[in-house]
Each structure stands twice: as structure tokens, then as C-alpha cells.
C-alpha positions as CSV (number, residue, x, y, z in Angstrom):
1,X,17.3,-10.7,7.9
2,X,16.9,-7.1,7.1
3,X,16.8,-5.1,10.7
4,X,13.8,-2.1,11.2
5,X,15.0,1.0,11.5
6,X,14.5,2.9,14.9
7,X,11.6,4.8,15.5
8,X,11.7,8.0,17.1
9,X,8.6,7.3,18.3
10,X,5.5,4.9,18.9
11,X,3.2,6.7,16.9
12,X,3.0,6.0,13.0
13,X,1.3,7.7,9.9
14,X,-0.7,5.8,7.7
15,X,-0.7,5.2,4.3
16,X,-4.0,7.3,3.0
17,X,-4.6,7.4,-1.1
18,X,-5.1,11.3,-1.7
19,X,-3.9,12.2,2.4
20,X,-0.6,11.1,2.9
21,X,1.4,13.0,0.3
22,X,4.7,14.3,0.7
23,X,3.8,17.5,2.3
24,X,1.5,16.0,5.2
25,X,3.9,13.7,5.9
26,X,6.8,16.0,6.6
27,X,4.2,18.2,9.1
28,X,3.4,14.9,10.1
29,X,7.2,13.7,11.0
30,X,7.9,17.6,12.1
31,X,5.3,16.7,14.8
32,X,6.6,13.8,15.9
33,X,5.7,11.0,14.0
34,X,8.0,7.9,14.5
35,X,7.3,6.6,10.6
36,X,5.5,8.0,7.9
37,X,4.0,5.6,5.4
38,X,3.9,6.7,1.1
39,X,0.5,6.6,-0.4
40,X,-0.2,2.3,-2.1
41,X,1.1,2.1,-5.0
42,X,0.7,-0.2,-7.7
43,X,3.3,-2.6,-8.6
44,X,2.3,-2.3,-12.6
45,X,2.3,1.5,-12.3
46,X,6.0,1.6,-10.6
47,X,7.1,-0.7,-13.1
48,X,5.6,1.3,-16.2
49,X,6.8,4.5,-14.6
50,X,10.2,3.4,-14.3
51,X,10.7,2.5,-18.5
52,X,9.4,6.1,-19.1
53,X,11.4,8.1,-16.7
54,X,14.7,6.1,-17.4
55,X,14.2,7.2,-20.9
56,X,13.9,10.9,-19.4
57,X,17.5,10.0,-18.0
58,X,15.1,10.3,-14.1
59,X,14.1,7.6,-11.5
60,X,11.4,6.4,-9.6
61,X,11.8,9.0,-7.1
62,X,9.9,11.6,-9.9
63,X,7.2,9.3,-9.2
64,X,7.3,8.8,-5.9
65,X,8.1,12.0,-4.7
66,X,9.3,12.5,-0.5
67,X,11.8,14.2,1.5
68,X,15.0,12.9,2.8
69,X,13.8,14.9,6.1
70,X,11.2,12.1,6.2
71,X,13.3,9.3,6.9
72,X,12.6,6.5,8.2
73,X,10.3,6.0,5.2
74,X,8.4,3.4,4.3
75,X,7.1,2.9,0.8
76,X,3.5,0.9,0.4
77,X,3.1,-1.2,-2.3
78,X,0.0,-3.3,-4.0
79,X,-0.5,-5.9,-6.4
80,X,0.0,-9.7,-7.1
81,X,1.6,-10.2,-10.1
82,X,5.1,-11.8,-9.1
83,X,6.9,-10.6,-11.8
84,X,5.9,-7.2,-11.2
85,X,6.3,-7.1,-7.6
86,X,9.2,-8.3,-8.1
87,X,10.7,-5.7,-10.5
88,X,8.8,-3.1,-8.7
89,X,10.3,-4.1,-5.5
90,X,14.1,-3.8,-6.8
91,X,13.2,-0.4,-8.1
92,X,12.3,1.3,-5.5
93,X,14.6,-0.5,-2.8
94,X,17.2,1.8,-3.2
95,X,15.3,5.2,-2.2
96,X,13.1,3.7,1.0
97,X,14.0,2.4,4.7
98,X,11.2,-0.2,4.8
99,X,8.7,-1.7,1.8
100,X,5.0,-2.3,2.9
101,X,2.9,-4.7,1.4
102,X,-0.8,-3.6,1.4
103,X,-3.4,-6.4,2.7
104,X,-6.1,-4.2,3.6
105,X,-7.2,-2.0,1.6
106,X,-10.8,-2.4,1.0
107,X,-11.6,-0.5,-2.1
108,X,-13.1,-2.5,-4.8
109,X,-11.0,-1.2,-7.4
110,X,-8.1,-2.7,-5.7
111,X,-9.8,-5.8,-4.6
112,X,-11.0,-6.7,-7.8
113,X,-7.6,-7.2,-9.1
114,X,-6.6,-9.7,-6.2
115,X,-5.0,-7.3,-4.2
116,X,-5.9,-5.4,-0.8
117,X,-7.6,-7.3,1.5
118,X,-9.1,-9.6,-1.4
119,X,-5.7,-11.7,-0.6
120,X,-6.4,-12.6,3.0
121,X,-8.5,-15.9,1.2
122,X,-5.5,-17.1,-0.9
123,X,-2.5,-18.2,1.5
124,X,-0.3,-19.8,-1.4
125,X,-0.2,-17.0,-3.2
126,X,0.0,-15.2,0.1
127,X,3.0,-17.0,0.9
128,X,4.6,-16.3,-2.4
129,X,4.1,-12.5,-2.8
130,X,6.1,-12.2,1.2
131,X,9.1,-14.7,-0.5
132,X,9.5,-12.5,-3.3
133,X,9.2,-9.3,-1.4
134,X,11.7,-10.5,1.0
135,X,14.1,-12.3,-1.7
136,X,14.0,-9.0,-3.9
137,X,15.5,-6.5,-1.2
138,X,17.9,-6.3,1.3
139,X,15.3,-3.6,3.4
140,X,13.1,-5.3,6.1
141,X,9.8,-5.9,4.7
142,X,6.7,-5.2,6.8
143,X,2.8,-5.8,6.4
144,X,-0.3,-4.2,6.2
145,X,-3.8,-6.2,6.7
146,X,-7.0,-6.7,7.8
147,X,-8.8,-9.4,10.0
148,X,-10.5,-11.1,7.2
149,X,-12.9,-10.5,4.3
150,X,-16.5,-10.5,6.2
151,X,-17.8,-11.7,9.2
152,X,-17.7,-15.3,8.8
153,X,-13.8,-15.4,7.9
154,X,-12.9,-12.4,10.7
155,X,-10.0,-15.0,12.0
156,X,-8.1,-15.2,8.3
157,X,-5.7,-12.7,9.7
158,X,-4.1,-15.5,11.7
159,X,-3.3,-17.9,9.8
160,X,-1.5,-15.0,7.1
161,X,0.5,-13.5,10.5
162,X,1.9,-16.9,10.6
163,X,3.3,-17.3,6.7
164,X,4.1,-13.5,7.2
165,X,6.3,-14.7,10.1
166,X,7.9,-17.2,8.5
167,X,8.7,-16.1,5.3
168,X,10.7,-13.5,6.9
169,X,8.8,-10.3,7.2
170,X,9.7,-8.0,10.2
171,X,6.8,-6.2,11.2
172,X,2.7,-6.6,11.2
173,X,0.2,-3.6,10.9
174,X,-3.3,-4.9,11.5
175,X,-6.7,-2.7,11.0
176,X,-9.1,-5.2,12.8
177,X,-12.1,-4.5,10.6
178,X,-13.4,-6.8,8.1
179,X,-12.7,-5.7,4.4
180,X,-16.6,-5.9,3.7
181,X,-16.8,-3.5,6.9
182,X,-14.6,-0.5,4.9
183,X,-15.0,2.2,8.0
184,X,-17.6,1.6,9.2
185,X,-18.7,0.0,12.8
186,X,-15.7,-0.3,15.2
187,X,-12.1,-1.3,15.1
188,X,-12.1,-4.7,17.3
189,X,-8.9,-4.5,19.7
190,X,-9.4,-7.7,20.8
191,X,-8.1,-9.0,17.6
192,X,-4.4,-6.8,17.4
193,X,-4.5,-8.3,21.2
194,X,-4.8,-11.8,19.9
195,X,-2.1,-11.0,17.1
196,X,0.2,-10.0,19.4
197,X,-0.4,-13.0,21.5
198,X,0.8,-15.1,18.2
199,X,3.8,-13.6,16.7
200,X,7.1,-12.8,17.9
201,X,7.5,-10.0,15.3
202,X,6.5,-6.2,16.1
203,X,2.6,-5.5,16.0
204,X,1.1,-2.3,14.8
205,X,-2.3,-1.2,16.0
206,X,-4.5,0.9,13.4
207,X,-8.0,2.3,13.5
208,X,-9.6,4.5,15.4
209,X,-7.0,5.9,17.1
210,X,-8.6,9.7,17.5
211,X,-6.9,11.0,20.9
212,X,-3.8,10.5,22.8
213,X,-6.2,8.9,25.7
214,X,-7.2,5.7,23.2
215,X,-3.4,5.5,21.8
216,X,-2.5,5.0,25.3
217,X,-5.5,2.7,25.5
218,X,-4.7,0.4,22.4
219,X,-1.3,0.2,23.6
220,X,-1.7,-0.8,27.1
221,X,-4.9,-3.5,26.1
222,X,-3.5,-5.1,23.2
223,X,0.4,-5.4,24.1
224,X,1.4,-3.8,20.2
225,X,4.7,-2.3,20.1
226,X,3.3,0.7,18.0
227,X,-0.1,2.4,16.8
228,X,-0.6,3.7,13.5
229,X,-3.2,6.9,12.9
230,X,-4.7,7.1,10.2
231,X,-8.0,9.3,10.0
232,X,-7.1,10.7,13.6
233,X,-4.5,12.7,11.7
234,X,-6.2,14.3,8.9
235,X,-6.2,17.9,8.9
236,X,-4.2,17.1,12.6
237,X,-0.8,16.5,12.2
238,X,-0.4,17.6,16.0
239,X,-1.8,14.3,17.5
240,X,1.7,12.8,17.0
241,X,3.1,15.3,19.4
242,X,0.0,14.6,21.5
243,X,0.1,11.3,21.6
244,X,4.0,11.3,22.4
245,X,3.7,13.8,25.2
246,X,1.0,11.7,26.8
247,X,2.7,8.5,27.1
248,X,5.7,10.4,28.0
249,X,4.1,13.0,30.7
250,X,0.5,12.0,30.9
251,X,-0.5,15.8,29.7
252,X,-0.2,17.4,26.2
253,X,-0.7,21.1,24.6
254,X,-4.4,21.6,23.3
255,X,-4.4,23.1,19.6
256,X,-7.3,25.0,18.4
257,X,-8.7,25.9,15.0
258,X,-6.3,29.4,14.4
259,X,-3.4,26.8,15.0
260,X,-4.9,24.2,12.9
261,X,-5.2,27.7,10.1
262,X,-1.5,28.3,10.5
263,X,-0.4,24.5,9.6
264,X,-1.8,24.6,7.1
265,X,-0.9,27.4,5.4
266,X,2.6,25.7,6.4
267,X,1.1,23.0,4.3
268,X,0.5,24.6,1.5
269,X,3.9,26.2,1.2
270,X,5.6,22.7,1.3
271,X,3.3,21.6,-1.6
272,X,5.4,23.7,-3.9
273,X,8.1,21.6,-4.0
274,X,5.9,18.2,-4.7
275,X,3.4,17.7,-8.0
276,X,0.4,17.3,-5.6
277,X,-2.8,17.4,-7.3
278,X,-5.2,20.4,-6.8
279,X,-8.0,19.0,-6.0
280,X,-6.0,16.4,-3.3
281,X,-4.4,20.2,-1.6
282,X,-8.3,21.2,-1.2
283,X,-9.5,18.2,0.1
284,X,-6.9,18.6,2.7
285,X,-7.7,21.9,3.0
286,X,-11.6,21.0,3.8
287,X,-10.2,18.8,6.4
288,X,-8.2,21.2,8.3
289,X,-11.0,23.2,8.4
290,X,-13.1,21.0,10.3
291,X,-14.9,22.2,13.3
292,X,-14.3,25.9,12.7
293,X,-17.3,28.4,13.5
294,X,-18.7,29.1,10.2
295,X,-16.4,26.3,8.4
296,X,-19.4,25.3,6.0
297,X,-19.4,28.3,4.4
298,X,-15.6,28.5,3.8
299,X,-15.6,25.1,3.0
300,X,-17.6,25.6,0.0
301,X,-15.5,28.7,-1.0
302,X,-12.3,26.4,-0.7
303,X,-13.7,23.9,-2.9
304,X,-14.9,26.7,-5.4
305,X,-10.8,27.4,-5.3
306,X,-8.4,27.7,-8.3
307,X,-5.4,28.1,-7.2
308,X,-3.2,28.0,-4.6
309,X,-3.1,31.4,-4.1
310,X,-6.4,31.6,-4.0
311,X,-7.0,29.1,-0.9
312,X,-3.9,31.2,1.1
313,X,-6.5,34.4,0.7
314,X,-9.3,32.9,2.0
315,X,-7.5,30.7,5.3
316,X,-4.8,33.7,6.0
317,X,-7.8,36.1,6.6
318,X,-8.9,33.2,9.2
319,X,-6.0,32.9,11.1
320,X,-5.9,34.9,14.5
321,X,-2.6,37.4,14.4
């Protein structure tokens, strides 16, 4: 079996459609994070992409863009076509530490097409997507899920940790909310608590995991070898540092909004090297801007943005010399 890599820490980005691009996640590893986690991926798209950029004489990696000063790197992927995952899976094996297979992603457009969280209600094919992942690569294979579809099925996650187990996969993220719940409500730790009571395989805990005091928390109360931050880290790449200081010393350095200003002009420097969309670099931008005095206003003039150039003028004028 395919070993994990070692983490330089316990702390883990998430995978976020639109968040997690190349240049957040290098801040985001900068800062201490002990994994950083691609944005999902379709199987069909990476396949598709593949034909047209070998005929280019280029690879996946145009696609998928990162940073070797990432690494480890894990690459998410979605979809349930066997075949494709399959393919897909081979592709990308070569460029990635670790392949993640997405089981929670609750957006109808993804569920719809028996993927996401949709899959927690179909163990056989369950069990066949993790034999194909782990027959097609050499790289450990790890998992990302939910507790179940709604409230009456909240327990499906069990019975998928234990197929996940045995068809060889190495490590379990688990967002204990329903799919039907999106983000809404609470995360229930009980649950990554009771997964970590069942498998003998590392145990991830995700959601709502705002503050080094509740990463300590989770950790402590459930038993998981390692939390994952996903929302706590938008527009805050520094809770990794945070977080890691506090489990290592008990204190950790406060950042305020002018430091917040200066990452992310950081930011915006690294997206140069990446084909980020606009529109994702000022929804980041929004984000980092979060909680300033008078952020409304420039929030609105960020969104009315351009160009790049444009959104430095307007945050460089905000950041304290």
C-alpha cells in the first residue's frame, strides 16, 4: 500500500471551488499549512483536457496549475464514471503526492450527476470507484465525505469508512454535516469522534474550524489525527500559523486588517504566474477585506474592478506604512 506523505503540520487546507487556487494555497503552505488540497475536479473534464493539451505537445499540469513549493499536494477529484476515473486517475498520478476522492460536496450540480455526497446512498458503486482509484495509482489514495444525505440517513458515513478501509484507501476527511444541510446549522463532532472510534486509518476533522482555540478543541474531543480549514481560512491564510503555534505554545501572534491588506497584495502578485480567473481574484479580494472599518464601501469598488492593477490601487492606499 501507497504510504502518506509527512505533514509538516496538523493543520490542512481545503479544497474550495473558486478559493483554493494556486496562489492561496502557496500563502496558505507559506503559513504553515501541513497539506494543501487542489480545487474538485471532474474526472470527464481531466480526461477531455488531457487529448487537447497532448495535441498542444503540454500536460495536465496546464490544467491543473500548482507550485512544486506546495508539495505535499493533494489533487481532488469527482465523478463516477469508472472508465473516466480511471483514465483520469493515471493522468494526473504523476504530478500529485496524494489523489482525493470527493464524497461531500453538496452542490446540486455535482450531485445530480451521482457524484459528491449523492454517493454516500450507493455502497457498490462506492466500493468500486475506491478499487479503481487505488488499482490505478501507485500514490496513497484518501477520502473526502459527509455524514450522510439528510437527517434520516446521518449514519451512512459509517458504513462507507468501512469499504473505504478496506479497499485500501489511507486516509478519511469527514465534514459531519448532512449533504441536504450545505453550511448551514453546525458541524456535529460527535460524529468525526465516532469515525475515529471505527477505523484504524488517519481521520481528518473539517467544518467550522474558525480559531486556533476550536482546532485544539476538535482535536482533543474527537481523537482525529488532523483538522482541515476550510472557510476559517478565507481571506486568512495566517490561522495555519495560528493554529500551529497554539498547539505548540498555547499562545499565537494576532494579525489585524493592515496585515491582512499586505497578504494580499502578496496574493495578488503570485496570481501572475497562474491563469486565475478575475472575477475568482476579487472574490478573494472581498474576503480579505472582511471586517475592515469602512470595508463595504471598498468592497463595492473592488467588485467594480477591472484589472489587477486596478484592485492593487485601491488595497495599497489601505495598507498602514
Amino acid at each position: 500500500m501507497a504510504r502518506l506523505p509527512n505533514f509538516s503540520s496538523k493543520a490542512f487546507l481545503a479544497p474550495m471551488a473558486g478559493v483554493s487556487d494556486p496562489a492561496l494555497r502557496l500563502m496558505c503552505k507559506k503559513m504553515g499549512a501541513g497539506l494543501v488540497v487542489t480545487e474538485l475536479t471532474s474526472v470527464y473534464a481531466i480526461v477531455a483536457k488531457q487529448k487537447e493539451l497532448e495535441s498542444q505537445l503540454k500536460n495536465i499540469t496546464d490544467f491543473i496549475e500548482f507550485s512544486e513549493k506546495e508539495r505535499p499536494l493533494s489533487v481532488q477529484l469527482f465523478g463516477s464514471d469508472i472508465i473516466q476515473l480511471e483514465k483520469a486517475t493515471k493522468i494526473v498520478e504523476p504530478f500529485f503526492d496524494l489523489i482525493d476522492y470527493n464524497m461531500g460536496c453538496p452542490a446540486p450540480h455535482i450531485t445530480k450527476q451521482m457524484a459528491g455526497g449523492a454517493l454516500l446512498q450507493n455502497p457498490n458503486l462506492t466500493r468500486e470507484i475506491f478499487r479503481t482509484l487505488v488499482n490505478s495509482t501507485k500514490k496513497p489514495v484518501s477520502l473526502k465525505m459527509r455524514i450522510g444525505v439528510n437527517d434520516s440517513n446521518k449514519l451512512l458515513f459509517q458504513n462507507i469508512a468501512r469499504i473505504a478501509e478496506n479497499e485500501g484507501i489511507e486516509m478519511i476527511t469527514l465534514h459531519p454535516r448532512t449533504v441536504s444541510q450545505g453550511y448551514s446549522g453546525h458541524s456535529d463532532w460527535d460524529m468525526i469522534k465516532k469515525l475515529k472510534e471505527n477505523v484504524s486509518i488517519p481521520v481528518v476533522g473539517n467544518g467550522d474550524i474558525t480559531s486556533p482555540e476550536i482546532a485544539k478543541k476538535v482535536l482533543q474531543y474527537t481523537g482525529c489525527d488532523y483538522i482541515m480549514i476550510g472557510r476559517g481560512a478565507m481571506g486568512n491564510p495566517f490561522i495555519f500559523e495560528q493554529i500551529n503555534d497554539y498547539l505548540r505554545y498555547g499562545v499565537y501572534k494576532k494579525y489585524d486588517v493592515g496585515d491582512r491588506l499586505t497578504a494580499f497584495v502578496e496574493y495578488l502578485n503570485a496570481t501572475a504566474f497562474y491563469k486565475i480567473r478575475f472575477v475568482n481574484i476579487k472574490q478573494q479580494a472581498i474576503r480579505f477585506t472582511k471586517g475592515m472599518v469602512g470595508g463595504s464601501i471598498l468592497r463595492k469598488r473592488l467588485s467594480a474592478a477591472s484589472d489587477i492593477e486596478e484592485l492593487k490601487e485601491l488595497l495599497i492606499q489601505k495598507v498602514p506604512v
